[in-house]
ROVODO-842742 format. One record per residue: z, x, y of N, C-alpha, C in turn. Coordinates in steps of 0.1 Angstrom, whole numbers, plus 5000, padded with zeros to 4 digits. Each point is the difference from the previous one (the first is absolute). Layout:
! ROVODO-842742
PT n_pz n_px n_py ca_pz ca_px ca_py c_pz c_px c_py
PT    Z    X    Y     Z     X     Y    Z    X    Y
...
END
This chain:
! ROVODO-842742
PT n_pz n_px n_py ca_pz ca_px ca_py c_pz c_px c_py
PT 5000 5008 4988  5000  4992  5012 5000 5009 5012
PT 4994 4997 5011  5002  5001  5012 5006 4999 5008
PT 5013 5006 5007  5010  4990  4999 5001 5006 5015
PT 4989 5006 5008  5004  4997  5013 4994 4988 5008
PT 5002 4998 5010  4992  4989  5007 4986 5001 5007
PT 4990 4991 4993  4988  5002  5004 4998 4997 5019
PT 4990 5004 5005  5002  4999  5014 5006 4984 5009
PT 4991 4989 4988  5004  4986  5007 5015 5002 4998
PT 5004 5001 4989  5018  5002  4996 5006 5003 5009
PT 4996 5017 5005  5006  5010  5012 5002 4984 5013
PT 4987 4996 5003  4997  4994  5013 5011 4986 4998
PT 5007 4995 4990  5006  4990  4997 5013 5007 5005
PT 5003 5009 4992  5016  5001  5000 5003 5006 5014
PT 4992 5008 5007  4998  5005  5013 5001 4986 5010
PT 4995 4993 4997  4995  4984  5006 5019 4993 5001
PT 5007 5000 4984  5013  4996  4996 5011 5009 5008
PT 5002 5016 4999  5004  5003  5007 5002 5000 5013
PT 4991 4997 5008  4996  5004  5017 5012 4986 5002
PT 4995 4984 4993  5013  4987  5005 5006 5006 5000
PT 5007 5003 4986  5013  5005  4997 5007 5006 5012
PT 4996 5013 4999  5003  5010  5012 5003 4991 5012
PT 4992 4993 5003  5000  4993  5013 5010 4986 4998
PT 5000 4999 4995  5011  4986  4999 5010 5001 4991
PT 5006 5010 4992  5015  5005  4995 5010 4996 5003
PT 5000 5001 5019  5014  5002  5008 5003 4984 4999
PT 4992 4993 4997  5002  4987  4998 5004 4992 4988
PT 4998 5011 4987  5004  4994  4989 5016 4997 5001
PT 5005 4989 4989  5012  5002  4998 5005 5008 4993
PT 5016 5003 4998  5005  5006  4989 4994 5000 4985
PT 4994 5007 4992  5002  5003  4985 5003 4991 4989
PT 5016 5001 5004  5001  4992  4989 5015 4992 5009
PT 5005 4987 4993  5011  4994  5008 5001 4989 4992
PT 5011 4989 5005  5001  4990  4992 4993 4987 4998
PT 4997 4994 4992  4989  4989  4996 5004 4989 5007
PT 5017 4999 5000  5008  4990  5002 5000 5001 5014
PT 4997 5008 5007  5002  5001  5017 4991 4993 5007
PT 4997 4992 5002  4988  4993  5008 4994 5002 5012
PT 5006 5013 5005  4992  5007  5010 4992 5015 4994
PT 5004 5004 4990  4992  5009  4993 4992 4991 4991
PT 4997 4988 4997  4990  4999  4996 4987 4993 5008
PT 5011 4996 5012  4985  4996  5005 4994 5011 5009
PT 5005 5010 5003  4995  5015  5005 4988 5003 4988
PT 5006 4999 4989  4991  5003  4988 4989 4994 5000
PT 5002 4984 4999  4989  4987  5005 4992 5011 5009
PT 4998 5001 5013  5000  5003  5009 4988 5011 4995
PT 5002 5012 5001  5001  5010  4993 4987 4998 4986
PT 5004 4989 4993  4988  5003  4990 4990 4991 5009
PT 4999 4994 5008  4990  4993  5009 4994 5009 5007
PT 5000 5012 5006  4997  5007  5006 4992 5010 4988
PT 5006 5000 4991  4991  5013  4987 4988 4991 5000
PT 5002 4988 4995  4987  4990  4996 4991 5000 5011
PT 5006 4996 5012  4988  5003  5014 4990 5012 4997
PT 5004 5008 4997  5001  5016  5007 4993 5000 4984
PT 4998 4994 4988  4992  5003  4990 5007 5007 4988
PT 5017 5001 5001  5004  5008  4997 5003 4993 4985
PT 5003 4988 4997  5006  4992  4995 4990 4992 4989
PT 4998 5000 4988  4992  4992  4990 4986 5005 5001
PT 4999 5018 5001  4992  5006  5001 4983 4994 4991
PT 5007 4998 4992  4988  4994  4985 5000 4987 4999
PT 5009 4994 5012  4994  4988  4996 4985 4996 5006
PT 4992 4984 4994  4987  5003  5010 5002 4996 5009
PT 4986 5008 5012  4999  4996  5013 5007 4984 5002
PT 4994 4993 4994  5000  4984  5007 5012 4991 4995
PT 5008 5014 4995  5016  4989  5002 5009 5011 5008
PT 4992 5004 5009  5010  5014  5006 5004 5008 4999
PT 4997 5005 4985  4995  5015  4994 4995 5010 5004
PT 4998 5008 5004  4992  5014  5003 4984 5003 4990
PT 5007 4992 4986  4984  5002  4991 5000 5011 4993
PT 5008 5010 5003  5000  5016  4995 5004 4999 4986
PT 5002 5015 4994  5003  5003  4983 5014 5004 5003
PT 5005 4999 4984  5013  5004  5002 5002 5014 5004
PT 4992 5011 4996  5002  5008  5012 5004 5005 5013
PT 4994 4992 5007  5002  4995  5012 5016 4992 4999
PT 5001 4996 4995  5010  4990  5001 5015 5016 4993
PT 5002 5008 4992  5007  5006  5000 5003 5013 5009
PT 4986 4998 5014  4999  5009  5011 5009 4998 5005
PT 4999 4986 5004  5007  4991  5014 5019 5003 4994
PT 5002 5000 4985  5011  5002  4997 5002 5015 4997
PT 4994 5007 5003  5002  5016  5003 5006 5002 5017
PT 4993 4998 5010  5000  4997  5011 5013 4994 5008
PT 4999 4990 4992  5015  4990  5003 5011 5008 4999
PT 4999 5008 4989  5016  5007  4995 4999 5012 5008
PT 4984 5008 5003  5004  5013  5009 5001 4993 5016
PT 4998 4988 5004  5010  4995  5012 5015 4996 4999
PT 5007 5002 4990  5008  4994  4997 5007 4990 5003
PT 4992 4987 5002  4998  4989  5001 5000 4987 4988
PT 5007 4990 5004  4998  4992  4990 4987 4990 4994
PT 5000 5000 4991  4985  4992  4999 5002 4985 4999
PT 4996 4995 4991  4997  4983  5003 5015 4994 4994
PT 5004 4993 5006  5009  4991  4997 4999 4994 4982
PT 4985 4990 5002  5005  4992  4991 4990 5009 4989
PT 5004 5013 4992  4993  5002  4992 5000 4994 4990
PT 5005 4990 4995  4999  4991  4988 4986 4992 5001
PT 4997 4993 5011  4996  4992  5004 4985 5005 5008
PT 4997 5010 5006  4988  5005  5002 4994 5012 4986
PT 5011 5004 4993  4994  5012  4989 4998 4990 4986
PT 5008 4988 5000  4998  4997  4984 4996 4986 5000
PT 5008 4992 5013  4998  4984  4997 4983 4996 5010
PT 4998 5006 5012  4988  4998  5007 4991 5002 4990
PT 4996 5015 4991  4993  5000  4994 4997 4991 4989
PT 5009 4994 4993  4999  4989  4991 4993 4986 5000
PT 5006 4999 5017  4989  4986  5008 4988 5005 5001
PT 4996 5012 5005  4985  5002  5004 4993 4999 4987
PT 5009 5005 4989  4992  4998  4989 4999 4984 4992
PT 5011 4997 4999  4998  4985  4992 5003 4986 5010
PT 5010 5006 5011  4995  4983  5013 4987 4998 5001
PT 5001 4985 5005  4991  4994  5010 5000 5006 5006
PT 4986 4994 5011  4995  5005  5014 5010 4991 5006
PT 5001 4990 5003  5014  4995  5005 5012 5006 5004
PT 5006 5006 4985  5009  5011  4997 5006 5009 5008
PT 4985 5008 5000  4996  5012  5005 5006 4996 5016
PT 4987 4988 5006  4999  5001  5016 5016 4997 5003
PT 5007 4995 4990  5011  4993  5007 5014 5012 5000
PT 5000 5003 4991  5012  5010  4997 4998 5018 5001
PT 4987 5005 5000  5002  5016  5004 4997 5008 5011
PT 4997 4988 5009  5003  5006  5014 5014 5005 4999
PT 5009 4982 5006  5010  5008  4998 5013 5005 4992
PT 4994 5002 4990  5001  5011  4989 5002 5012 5007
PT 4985 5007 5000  4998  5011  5006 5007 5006 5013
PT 5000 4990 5008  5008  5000  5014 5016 5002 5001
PT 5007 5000 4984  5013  4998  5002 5006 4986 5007
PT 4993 4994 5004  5002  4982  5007 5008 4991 4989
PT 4993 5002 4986  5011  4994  4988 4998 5008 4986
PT 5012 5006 4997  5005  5008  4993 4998 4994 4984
PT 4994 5004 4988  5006  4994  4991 5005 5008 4991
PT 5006 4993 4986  5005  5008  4986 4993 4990 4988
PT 5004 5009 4993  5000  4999  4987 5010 4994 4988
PT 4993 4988 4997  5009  4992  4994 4995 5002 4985
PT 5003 5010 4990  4998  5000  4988 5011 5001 4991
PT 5006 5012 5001  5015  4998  4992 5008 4991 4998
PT 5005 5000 4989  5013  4987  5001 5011 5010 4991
PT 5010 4987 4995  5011  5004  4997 4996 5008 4984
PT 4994 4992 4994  4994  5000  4985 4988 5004 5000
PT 4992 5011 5010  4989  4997  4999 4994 5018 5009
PT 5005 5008 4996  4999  5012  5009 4986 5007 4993
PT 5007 5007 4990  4989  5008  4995 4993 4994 4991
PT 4997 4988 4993  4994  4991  4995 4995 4990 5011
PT 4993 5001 5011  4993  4992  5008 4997 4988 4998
PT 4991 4998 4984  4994  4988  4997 5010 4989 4994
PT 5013 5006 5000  5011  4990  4996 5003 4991 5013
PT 4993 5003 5012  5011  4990  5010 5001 4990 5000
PT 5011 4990 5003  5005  4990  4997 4999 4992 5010
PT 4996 5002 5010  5002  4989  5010 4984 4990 5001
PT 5004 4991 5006  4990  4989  4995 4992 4995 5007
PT 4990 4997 5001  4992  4991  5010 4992 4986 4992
PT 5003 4991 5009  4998  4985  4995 4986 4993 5005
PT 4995 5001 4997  4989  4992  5009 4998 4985 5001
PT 5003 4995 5014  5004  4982  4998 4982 4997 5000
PT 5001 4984 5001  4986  4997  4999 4995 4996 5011
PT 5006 5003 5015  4991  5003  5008 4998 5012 5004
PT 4998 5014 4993  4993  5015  4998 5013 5006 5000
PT 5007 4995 5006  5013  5009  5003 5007 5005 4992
PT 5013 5014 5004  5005  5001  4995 5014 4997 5000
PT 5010 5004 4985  5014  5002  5002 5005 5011 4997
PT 5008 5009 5006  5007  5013  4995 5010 5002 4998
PT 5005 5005 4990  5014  4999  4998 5003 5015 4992
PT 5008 5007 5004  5004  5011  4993 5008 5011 5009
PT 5001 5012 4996  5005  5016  5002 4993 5011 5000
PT 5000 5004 5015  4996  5013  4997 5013 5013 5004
PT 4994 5008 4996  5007  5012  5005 5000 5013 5007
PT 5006 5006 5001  4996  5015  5003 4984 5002 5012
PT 5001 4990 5006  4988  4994  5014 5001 5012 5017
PT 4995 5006 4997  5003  5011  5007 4990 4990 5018
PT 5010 5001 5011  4995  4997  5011 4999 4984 5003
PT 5005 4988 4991  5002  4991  5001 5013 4991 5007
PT 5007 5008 5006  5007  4996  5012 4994 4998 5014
PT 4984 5010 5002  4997  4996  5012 4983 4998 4998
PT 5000 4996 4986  4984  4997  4995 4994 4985 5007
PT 4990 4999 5003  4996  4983  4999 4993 4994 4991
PT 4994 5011 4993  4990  4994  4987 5005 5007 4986
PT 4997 4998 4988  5005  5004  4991 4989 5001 4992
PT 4998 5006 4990  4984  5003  4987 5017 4997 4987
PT 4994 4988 4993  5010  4994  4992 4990 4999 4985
PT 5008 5005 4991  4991  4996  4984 5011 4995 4996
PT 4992 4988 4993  5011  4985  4992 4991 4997 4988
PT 5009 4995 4995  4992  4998  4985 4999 4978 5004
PT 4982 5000 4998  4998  4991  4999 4998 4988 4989
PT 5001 5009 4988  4996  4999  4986 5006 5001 4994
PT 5010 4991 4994  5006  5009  4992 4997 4999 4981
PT 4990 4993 4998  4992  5000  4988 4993 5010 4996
PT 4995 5008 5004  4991  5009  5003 5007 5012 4997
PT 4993 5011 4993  5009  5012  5001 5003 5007 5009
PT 5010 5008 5002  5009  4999  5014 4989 5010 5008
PT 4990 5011 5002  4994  5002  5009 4984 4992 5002
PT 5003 4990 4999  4988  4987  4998 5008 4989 5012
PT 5012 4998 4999  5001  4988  5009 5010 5002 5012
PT 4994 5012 5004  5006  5004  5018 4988 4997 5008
PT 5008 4997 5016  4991  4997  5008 5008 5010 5012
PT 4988 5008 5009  5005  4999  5013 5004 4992 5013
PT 5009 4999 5005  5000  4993  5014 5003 5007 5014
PT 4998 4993 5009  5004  5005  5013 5014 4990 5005
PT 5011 5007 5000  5011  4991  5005 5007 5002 5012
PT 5005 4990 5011  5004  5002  5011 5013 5003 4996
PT 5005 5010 5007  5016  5009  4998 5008 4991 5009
PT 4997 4989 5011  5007  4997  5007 5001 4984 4995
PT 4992 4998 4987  4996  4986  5002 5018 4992 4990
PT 4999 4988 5003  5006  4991  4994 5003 4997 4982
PT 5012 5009 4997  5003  5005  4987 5003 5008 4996
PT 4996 5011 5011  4999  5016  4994 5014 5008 5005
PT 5011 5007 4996  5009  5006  5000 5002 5008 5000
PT 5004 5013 5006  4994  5014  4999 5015 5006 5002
PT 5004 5013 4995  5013  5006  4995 4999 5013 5001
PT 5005 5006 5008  4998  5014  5003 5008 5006 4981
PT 4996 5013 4998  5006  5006  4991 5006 5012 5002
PT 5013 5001 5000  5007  5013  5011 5001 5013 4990
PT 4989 5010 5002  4997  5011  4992 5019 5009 5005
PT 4995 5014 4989  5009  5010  5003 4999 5008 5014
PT 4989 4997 5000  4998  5010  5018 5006 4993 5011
PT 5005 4984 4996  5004  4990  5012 4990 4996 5008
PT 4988 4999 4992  4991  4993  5009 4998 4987 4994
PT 4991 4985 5002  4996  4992  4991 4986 4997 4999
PT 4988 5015 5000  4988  5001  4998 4995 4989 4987
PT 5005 4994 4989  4994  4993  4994 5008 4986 5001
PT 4993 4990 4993  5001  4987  5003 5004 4992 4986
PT 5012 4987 4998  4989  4991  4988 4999 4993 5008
PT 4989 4987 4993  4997  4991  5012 5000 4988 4988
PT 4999 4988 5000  5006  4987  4995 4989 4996 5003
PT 4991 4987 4992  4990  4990  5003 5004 4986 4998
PT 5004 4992 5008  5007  4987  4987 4990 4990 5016
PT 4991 4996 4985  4991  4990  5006 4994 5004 5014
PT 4991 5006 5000  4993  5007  5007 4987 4993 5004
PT 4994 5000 5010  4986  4985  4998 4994 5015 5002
PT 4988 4999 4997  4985  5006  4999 4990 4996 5003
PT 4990 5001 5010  4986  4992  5000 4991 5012 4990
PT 4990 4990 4998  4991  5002  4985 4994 5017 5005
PT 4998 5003 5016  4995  5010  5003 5010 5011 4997
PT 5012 4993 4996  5009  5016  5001 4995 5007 4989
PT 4993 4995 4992  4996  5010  4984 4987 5013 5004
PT 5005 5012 4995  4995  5010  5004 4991 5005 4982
PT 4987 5002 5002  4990  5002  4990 5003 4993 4987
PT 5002 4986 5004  4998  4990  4988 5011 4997 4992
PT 5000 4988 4996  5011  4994  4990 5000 5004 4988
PT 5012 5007 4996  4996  5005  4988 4996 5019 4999
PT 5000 5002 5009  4992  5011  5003 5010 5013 5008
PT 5013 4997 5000  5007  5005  5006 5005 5017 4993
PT 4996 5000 4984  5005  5013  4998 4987 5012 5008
PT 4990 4996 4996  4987  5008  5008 5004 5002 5017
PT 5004 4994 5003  5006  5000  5017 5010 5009 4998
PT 5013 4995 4992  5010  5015  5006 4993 5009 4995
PT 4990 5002 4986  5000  5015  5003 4994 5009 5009
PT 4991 4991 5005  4994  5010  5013 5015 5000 5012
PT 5007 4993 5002  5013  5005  5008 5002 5014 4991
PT 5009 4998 4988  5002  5012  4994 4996 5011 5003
PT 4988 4999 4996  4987  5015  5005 5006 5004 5011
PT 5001 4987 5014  4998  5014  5010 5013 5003 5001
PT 5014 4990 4993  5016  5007  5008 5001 5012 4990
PT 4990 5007 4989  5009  5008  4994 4987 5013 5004
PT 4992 4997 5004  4993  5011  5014 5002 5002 5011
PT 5009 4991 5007  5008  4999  5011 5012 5010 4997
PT 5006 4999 4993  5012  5002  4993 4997 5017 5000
PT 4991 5000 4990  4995  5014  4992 4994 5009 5014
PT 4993 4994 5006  4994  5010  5011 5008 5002 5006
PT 5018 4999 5004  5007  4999  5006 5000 4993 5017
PT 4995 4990 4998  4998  4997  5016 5015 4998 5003
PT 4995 5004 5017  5013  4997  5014 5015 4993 4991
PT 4995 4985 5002  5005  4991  4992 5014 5005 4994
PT 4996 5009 4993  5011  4997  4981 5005 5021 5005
PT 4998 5005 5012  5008  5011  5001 4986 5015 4996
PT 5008 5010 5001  4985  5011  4998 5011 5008 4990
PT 4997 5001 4992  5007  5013  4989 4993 5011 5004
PT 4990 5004 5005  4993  5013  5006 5015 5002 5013
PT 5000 4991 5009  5012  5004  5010 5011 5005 4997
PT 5004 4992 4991  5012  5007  4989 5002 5013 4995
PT 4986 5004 4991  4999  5012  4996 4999 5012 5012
PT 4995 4998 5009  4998  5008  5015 5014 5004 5007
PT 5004 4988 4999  5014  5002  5006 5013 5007 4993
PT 4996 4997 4982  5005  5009  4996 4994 5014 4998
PT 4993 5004 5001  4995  5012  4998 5005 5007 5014
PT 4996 4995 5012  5008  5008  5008 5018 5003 5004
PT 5008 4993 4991  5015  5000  4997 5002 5021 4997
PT 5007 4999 5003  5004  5014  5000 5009 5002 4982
PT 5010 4990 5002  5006  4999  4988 4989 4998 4989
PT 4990 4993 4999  4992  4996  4992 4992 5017 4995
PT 4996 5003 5014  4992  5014  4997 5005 5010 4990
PT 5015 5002 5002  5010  5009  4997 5008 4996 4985
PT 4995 4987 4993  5005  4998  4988 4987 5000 4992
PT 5004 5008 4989  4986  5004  4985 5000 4982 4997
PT 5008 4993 4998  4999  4988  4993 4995 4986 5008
PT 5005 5004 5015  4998  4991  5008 4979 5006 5001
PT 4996 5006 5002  4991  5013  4998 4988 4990 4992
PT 5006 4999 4987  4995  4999  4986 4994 4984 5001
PT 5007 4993 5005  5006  4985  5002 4988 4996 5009
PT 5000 5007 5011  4994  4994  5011 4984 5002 4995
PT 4996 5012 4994  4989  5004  4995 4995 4988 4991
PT 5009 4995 4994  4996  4988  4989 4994 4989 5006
PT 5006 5001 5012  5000  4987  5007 4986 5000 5008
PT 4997 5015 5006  4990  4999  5009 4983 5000 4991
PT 5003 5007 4984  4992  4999  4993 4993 4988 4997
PT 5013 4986 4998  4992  4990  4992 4999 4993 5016
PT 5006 4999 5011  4991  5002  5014 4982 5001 5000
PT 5004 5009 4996  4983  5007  5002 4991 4993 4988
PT 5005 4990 4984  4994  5002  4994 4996 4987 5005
PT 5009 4991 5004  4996  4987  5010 4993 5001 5009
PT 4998 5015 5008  4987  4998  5008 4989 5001 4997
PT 5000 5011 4988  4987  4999  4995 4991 4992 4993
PT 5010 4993 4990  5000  4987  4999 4990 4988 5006
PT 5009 4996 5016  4997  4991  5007 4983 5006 5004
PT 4998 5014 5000  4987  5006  5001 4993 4991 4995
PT 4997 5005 4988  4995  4993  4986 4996 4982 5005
PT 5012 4997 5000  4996  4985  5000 4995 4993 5014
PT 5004 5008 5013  4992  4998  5006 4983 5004 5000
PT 4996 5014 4994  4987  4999  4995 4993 4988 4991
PT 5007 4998 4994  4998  4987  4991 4998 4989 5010
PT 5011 4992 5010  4997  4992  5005 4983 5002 5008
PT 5000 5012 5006  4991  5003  5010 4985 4993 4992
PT 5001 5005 4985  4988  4997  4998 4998 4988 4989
PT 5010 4994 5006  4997  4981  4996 5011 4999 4992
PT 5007 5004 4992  5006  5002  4988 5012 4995 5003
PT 5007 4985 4994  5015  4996  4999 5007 5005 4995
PT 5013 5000 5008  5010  5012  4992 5004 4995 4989
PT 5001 5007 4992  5006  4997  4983 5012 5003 5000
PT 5013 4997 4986  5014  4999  4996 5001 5015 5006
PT 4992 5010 5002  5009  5013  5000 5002 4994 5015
PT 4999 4995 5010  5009  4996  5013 5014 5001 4996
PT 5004 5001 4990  5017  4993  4996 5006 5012 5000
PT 4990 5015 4996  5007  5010  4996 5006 5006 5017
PT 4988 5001 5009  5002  5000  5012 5018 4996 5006
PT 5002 4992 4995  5011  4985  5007 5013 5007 4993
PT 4998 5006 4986  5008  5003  4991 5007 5015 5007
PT 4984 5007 4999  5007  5015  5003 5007 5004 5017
PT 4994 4989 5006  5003  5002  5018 5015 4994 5000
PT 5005 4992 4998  5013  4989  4999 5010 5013 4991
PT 4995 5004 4988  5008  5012  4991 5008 5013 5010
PT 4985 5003 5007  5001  5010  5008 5009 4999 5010
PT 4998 4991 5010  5008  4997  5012 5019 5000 4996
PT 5003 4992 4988  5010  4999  4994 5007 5013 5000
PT 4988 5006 4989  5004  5019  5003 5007 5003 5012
PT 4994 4997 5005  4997  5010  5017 5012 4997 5009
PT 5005 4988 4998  5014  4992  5006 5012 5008 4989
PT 4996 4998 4986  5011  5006  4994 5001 5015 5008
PT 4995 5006 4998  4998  5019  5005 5008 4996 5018
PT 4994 4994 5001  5003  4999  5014 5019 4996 5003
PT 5000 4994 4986  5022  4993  5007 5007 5017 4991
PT 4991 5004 4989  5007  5011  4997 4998 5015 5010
PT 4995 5000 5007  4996  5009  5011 5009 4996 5012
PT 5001 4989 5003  5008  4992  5012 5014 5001 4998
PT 5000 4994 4984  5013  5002  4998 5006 4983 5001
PT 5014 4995 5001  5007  4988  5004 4994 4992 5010
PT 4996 5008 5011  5000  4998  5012 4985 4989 4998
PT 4991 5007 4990  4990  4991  4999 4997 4985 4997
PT 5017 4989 5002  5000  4991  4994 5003 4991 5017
PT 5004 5009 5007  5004  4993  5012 4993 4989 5006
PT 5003 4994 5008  4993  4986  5006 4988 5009 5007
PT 5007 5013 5009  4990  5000  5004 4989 5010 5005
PT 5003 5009 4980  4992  5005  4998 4983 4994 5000
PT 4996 5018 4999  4982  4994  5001 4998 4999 4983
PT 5007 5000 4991  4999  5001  4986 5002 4986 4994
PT 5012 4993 5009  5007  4992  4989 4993 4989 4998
PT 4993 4994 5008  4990  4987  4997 4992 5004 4990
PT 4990 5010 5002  4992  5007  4990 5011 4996 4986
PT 5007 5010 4999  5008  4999  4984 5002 4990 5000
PT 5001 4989 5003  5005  4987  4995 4994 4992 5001
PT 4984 5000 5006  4982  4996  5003 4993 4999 4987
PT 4999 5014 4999  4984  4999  4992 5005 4999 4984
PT 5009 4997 4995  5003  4999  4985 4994 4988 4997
PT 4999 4991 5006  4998  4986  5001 4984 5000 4999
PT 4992 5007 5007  4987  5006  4996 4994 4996 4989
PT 5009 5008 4993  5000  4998  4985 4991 4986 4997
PT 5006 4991 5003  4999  4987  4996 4987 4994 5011
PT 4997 5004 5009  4988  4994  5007 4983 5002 4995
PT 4997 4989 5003  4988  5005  4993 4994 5002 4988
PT 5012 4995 4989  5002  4997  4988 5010 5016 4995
PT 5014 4995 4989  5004  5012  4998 4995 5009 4990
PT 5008 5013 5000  4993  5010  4999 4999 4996 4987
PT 5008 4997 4993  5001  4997  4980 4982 4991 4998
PT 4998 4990 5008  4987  4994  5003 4993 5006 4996
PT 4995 5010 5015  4991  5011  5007 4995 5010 4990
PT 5013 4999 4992  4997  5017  4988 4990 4992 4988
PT 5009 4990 4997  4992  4990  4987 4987 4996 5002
PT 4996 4998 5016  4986  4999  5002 4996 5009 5000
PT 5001 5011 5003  4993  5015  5004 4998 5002 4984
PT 5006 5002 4993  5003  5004  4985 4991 4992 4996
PT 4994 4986 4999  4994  4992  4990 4984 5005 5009
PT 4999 4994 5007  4984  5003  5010 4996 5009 5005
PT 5008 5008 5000  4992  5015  5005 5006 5008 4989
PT 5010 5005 4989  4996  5011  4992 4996 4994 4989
PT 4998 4983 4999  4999  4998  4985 5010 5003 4990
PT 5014 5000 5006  5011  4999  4989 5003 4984 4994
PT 5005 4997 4987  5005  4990  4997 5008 4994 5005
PT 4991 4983 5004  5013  4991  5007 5007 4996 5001
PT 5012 4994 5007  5011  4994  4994 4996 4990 4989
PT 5012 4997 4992  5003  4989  4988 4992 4989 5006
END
């Protein structure tokens, strides 16, 4: 591969940096609390201004406010971003994994109505797939949708672990419409209002003391017939293209979900870190499978470039980056020491953050089982 940038490339990221540069002093803080409602509408704010400026849903197409570009391009803009040290889009759930979803299986309807502002940060959504009984086995979910006989619907159920649904408006929900059918045969997608009449939403109070995830409650829920997103019935084929992109999202390490490269940088310049054979040894491990994720993401960006859908190895991506970072926090409280647990240390969210990783994007026990059956051709589970 070629892995420097061809001249249009150069003229792009040249093009990304110069805003940057120029509009920085304006970004907000990094990173802050979800729960604060002046840091998120700075963020709102903030990802409105990347999308003007082109910065924001680089690949999506022109004529839903996309830029039209390759993912290439689209991991410039996130090279860029981090050497401004600036925050990127707010709602990465919602322009990296759920916009793409509509462009692919909404209506034109859909589309004109919801990824403006999507894209604009105007209305925020999440993701409603997990449940209580229903994590790493997806096609078990339990929650229900009714259809009365004037097209409508009824919803009733649980979700969980809803990352950004305290200040979402819209929600991407899989319900099992079917339940005759074998279980990845009778799901359907929907589009659900977070604010609407029925819906319950429950912060979930992590070890870091934040309440970044959500469960949310459905008890009798109304639906118009449009809320169904790529067909009745048809709902396992929809999440998996969500899937696809949160565990390329995930894997390429966007803004979003933290940088393990930062990590590893910041420990490599530690003095104590320098000065210990083991701390030495450790960080080496870390910066290695670093690098093998970049190379990696190489690969499958070449792949995308020339038409090609990413296949199960995406998972290994998700697997070894989330591994790493973990690493990188561990090295980092034994290097720090006690002190690395403080409120308000720069470590302690980290350590008590990204374990949880683990589980996004499907967990890792998942991740390996698929990578093992589809890509080396090992025997599959029972």
């Amino acid at each position: 591969m070629d892995l420097n940038d061809t001249p249009e490339q150069a003229a792009y990221r040249a093009e990304a940096r110069a805003w940057l540069d120029a509009n920085k002093a304006d970004a907000p803080p990094r990173s802050g609390s979800y729960e604060d409602e002046g840091y998120v509408a700075a963020r709102r704010a903030w990802q409105r201004r990347l999308a003007e400026a082109g910065l924001a849903a680089v690949t999506w197409p022109v004529e839903v406010g996309g830029r039209g570009q390759g993912p290439i391009e689209q991991v410039t803009v996130n090279q860029e971003i981090s050497r401004a040290q600036v925050p990127g889009i707010l709602d990465v759930i919602g322009v990296g994994m759920l916009g793409p979803c509509l462009i692919a299986h909404g209506t034109e309807e859909q589309k004109g109505r919801y990824l403006g502002p999507l894209l604009h940060g105007d209305e925020v959504w999440c993701q409603l797939f997990s449940e209580p009984g229903a994590g790493s086995d997806l096609a078990a979910v339990q929650t229900r949708a009714r259809q009365n006989d004037d097209g409508t619907w009824m919803l009733n159920g649980q979700k969980v672990w809803t990352t950004n649904a305290q200040f979402a408006a819209h929600g991407l929900l899989l319900a099992r419409t079917d339940a005759d059918v074998p279980k990845h045969k009778g799901l359907t997608m929907f589009i659900v209002p977070m604010d609407g009449e029925g819906v319950t939403i429950r912060g979930l109070r992590q070890i870091s003391g934040e309440a970044e995830f959500n469960e949310v409650f459905f008890d009798d829920l109304r639906l118009e017939p449009d809320a169904v997103v790529g067909g009745v019935g048809n709902g396992w084929g929809t999440a998996l293209t969500v899937l696809m992109y949160e565990r390329l999202t995930i894997g390429f390490g966007s803004d979003g979900f933290g940088s393990p490269t930062r990590l590893a940088e910041t420990l490599a310049a530690d003095p104590g870190a320098r000065a210990d054979a083991d701390a030495r040894r450790r960080l080496g491990e870390v910066i290695t499978e670093l690098l093998a994720v970049r190379f990696n993401g190489y690969r499958a960006l070449t792949a995308l470039a020339r038409g090609q859908i990413p296949g199960p190895e995406a998972g290994l991506a998700k697997v070894t980056m989330v591994n790493a970072a973990v690493a990188a926090t561990d090295l980092g409280a034994d290097i720090v020491g006690p002190g690395a647990l403080e409120p308000d240390s720069d470590w302690s969210y980290l350590i008590s953050f990204l374990p949880g990783l683990k589980s996004a994007g499907g967990t890792e026990s998942i991740l390996r089982n698929t990578i093992g059956e589809r890509v080396l051709g090992l025997p599959p589970e029972p």
